[in-house]
N, C-alpha and C positions, 0 to 999 in steps of 0.2 A: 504494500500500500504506500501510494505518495505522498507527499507530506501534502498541508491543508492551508489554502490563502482566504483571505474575507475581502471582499470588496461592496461597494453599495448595488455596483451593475456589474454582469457581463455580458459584452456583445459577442455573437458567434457569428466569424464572417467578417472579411478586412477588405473587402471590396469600395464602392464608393456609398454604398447604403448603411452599411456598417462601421464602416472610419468615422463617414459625418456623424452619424448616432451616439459612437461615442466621443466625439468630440464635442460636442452638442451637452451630453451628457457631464462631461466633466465641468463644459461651459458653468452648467448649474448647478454644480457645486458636489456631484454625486464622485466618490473614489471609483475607478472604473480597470475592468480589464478588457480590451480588445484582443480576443484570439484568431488567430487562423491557421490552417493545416498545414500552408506553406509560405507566404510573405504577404503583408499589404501588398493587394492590386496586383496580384495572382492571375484571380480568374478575367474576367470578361471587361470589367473593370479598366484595366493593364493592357486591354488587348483591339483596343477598338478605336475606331478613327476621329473619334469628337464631337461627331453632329450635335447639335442643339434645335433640332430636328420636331416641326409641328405642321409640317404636311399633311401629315398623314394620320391625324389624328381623329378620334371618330366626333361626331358633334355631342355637346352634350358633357357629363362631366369629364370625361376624357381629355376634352379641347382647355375647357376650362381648370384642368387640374394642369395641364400639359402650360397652358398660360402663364400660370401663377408660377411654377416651377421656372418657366425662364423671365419673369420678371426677377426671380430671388437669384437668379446667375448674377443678373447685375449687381445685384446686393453681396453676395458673395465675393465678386472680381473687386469691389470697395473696399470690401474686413481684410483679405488676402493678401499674401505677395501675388506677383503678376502671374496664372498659370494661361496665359496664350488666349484670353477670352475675348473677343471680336463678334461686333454686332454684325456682320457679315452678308447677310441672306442668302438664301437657298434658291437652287434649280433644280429643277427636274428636266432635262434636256429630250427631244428626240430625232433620229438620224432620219425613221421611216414615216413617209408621210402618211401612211396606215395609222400611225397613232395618235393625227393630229387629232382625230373627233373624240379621242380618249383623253388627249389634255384639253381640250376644250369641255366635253364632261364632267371633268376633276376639278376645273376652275368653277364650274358655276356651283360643285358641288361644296367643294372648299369655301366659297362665297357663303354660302349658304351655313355653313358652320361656324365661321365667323370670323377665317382670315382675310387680311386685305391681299387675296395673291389676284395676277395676271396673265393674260396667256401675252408670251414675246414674239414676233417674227423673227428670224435670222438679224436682220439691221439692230434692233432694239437690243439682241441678246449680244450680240458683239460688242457694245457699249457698254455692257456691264462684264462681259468676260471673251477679251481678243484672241486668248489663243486656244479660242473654243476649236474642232477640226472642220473640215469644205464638206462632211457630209452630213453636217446637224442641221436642221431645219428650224426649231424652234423650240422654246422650252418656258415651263408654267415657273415664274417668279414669287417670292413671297420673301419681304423685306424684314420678314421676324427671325427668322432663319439662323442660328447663331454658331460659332464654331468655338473651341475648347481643347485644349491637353487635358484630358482627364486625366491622367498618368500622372501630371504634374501638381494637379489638381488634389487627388489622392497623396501624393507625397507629401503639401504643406500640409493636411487636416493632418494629416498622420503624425507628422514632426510636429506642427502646435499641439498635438496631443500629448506626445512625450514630452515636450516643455511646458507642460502647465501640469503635470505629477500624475499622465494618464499610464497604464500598466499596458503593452502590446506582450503580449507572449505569441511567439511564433516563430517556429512551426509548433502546433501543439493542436492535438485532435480532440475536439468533444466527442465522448460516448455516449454520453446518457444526461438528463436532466433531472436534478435531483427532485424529489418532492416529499414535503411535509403539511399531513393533514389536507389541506387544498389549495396548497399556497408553493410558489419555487421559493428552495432555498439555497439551488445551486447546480451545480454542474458537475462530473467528474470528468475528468480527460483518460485519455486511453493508457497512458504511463501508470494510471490510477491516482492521481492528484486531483483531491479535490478542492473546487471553487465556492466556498458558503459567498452566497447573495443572493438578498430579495428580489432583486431583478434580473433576471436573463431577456436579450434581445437574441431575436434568432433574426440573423441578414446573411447566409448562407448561401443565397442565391438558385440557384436550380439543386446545390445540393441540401437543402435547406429540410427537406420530407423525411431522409435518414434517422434528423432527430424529432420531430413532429409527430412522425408516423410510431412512435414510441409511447405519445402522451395519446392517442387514438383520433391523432389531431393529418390532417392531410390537406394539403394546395393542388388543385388539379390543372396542371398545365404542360406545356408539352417543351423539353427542351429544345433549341436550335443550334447549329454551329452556322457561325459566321466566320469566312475567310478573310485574311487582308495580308497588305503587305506592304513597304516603305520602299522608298528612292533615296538615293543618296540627293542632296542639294540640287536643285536644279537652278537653271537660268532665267526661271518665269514663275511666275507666282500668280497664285487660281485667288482672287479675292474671296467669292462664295463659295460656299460647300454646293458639290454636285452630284444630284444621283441621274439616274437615265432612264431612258425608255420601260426596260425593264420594269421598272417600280411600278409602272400600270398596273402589271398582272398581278401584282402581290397584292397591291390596294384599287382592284380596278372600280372606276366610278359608277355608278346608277347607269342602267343602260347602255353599258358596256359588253360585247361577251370575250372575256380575256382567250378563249380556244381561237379567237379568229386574230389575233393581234402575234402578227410573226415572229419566230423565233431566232437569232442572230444561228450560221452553223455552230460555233464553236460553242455553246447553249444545249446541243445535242450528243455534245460530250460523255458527259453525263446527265438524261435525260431529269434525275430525281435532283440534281440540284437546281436551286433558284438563283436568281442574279439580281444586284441591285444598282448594279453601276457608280458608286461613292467612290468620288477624290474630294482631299483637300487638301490645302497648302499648312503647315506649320511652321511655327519664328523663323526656324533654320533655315527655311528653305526646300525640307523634303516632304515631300510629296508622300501621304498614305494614301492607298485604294485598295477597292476590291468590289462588293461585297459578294462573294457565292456563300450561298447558303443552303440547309440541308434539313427541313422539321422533323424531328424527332431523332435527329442524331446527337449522342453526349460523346464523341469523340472533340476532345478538344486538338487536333493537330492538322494542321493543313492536309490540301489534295490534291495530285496533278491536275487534275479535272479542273478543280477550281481554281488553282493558281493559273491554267492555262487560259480560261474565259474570259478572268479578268484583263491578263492581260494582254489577251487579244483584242475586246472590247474598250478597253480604256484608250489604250493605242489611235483607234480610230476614231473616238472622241476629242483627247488629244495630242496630235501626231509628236509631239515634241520630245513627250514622257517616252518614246518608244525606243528611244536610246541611251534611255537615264538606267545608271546599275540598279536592281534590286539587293537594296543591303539586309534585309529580313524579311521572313513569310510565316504567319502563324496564324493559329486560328482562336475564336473564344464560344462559349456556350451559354445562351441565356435561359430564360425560361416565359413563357406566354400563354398566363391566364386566358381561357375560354372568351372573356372579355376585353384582354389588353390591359385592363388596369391592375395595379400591385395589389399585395397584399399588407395594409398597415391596422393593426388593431393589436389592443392590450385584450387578452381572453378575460373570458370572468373567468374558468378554469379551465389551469390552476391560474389562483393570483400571482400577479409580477411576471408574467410571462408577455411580451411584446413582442409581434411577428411584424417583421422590414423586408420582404421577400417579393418575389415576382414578379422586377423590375424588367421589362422587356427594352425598354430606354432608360434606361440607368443614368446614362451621361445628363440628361434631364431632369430625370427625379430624384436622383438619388440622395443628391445633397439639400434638398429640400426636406427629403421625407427623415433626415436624420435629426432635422431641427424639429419636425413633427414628431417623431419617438421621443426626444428628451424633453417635450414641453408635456407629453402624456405622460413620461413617468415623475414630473415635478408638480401635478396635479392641475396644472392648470390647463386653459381651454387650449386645443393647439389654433396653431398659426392657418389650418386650412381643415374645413371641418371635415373626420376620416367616416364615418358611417357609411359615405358608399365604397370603402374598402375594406369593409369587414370579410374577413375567411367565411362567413355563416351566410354570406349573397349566394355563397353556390350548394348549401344544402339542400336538397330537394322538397319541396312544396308539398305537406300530406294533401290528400285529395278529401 
């Protein structure tokens, strides 16, 4: 048996939902430990290209949680040292004039949700992004669109957590969560050290159910892998974040049928991956993209497949990148609720149990939702009301 620590909280999960939590956390004055199985911004966190990304968001509280989340970026890039955050705006570009009645759909639907986006002609979008490539045609604009180093982002919470006397232990595994009478009083690690605290946050992310699924407690969502990859420094810098044609299908609009909207060849590579088409430029200079994606796969490691679509596709959007080195390729796995939105709720049982899980946009939410976990376990009202992100929205309806 391990020896035995007390703390007031522990967070399980060093991601960007879990750092902010406890840092949040210790903001209000709670002693706190942040674990993780193998370093802050590990998983998906660590591993993703920065969008600050509200395309794509469904109308409704989704739009409006997804809102308020990037208003607090601002707020955030204020408190912070600098981690690369740019009001930037977003495109969605497309090569194929097949998909123009699809961005034209998406806009009035996007309208209708409640952003100020636009559909661009070729002229319009060259004026916001020159070294777009000669076979794009036009692409839907939205001026809220933000870009970020999460990565970097993740390392200041993490380092002002350590300097203001917060505890990171990691790599270190939770097993099990303790429980007395009907209330947590902690946690044991797999070493067999145990953790006494009233509060445990579980922000594990897609692996978040391992320990849940113990208390007869479960998230039903379905993991994803997302691919990307880096450039070394280039000679041109992409102002806006840009996804591509692709994203139609994933999010195709009202009277759309995504089967009829064509498939790029190298897209039939592998037929079960999806594509997103995401670049963007960072301080340095280098260039991240990708996105090939995979639903329900938890292999976190890249694939020829998808390393190949990208960057076949991106090449063609734009021609510049296509000579630039690739200095890294890797992949990350999130997890997505039946509905898109996370899961943030303190359980009534057991008490002190707070779940910060099932962030599918993390780089959006996540450092919000940590200010929201430390304002519920200090009792007061939070910053964004969570009722419609309660785990108990998807228990089934007796008849």
């Amino acid at each position: 048996m391990g020896m035995s620590r007390t703390f007031d909280a522990v967070v399980i999960g060093a991601g960007i939902a879990g750092t902010a939590s406890a840092w949040y956390l210790r903001r209000e004055g709670f002693s706190v430990a942040l674990l993780d199985t193998h370093y802050p911004g590990w998983g998906a966190s660590g591993r993703n290209p920065g969008f600050l990304w509200l395309q794509t968001k469904a109308a409704g509280l989704s739009m409006d949680f997804s809102l308020a989340c990037r208003r607090f970026a601002e707020t955030l890039a204020g408190e912070l040292p600098d981690f690369g955050f740019r009001a930037s705006g977003g495109l969605i570009i497309y090569r194929d004039e097949q998909y123009e009645p699809a961005a034209r759909a998406f806009v009035a639907d996007r309208v209708a949700a409640g952003l100020p986006v636009e559909l661009l002609d070729r002229a319009a979008l060259r004026d916001i992004c020159p070294d777009i490539g000669p076979e794009v045609s036009g692409a839907v604009w939205n001026p809220l669109d933000a870009h970020q180093d999460t990565r970097l982002l993740l390392r200041h919470l993490a380092g002002g957590f350590s300097q203001a006397g917060g505890t990171v232990l990691a790599p270190a595994r939770a097993e099990t969560i303790l429980i007395e009478g009907d209330a947590c009083r902690g946690i044991r690690l797999a070493d067999g050290t145990q953790i006494e605290s009233r509060i445990v946050v579980i922000a594990g992310g897609p692996w978040s159910n391992g320990l849940l699924e113990l208390l007869g407690l479960e998230i039903p969502y379905n993991p994803t892998r997302f691919e990307a990859a880096e450039t070394a420094p280039a000679p041109f810098r992409i102002e806006p974040v840009v996804s591509g044609q692709s994203l139609f299908r994933y999010f195709t609009p009202p009277g759309i049928d995504a089967s009829l909207l064509p498939r790029e060849t190298s897209e039939k590579i592998r037929p079960e991956l999806g594509f997103t088409e995401q670049i963007a430029s960072y301080p340095d200079g280098s260039l991240q993209f990708g996105c090939a994606y995979e639903v329900g796969s938890g292999l976190d490691q890249a694939t020829v497949a998808g390393q190949a679509m990208a960057c076949s596709i991106t090449s063609r959007n734009f021609p510049a990148i296509a000579g630039l080195p690739v200095v890294r390729q890797w992949a990350g796995v999130v997890a997505q609720t039946p509905d898109g939105l996370p899961v943030i709720d303190a359980a009534a049982s057991p008490a002190g149990l707070i779940i910060n899980a099932g962030h599918f946009f993390g780089n959006l939410s996540g450092a919000f939702s940590g200010r929201i976990v430390a304002e519920m376990a200090a009792g007061r009202g939070p910053a964004y009301p969570v009722s419609g992100f309660s785990l108990r929205r998807f228990k089934p309806v007796a008849a």
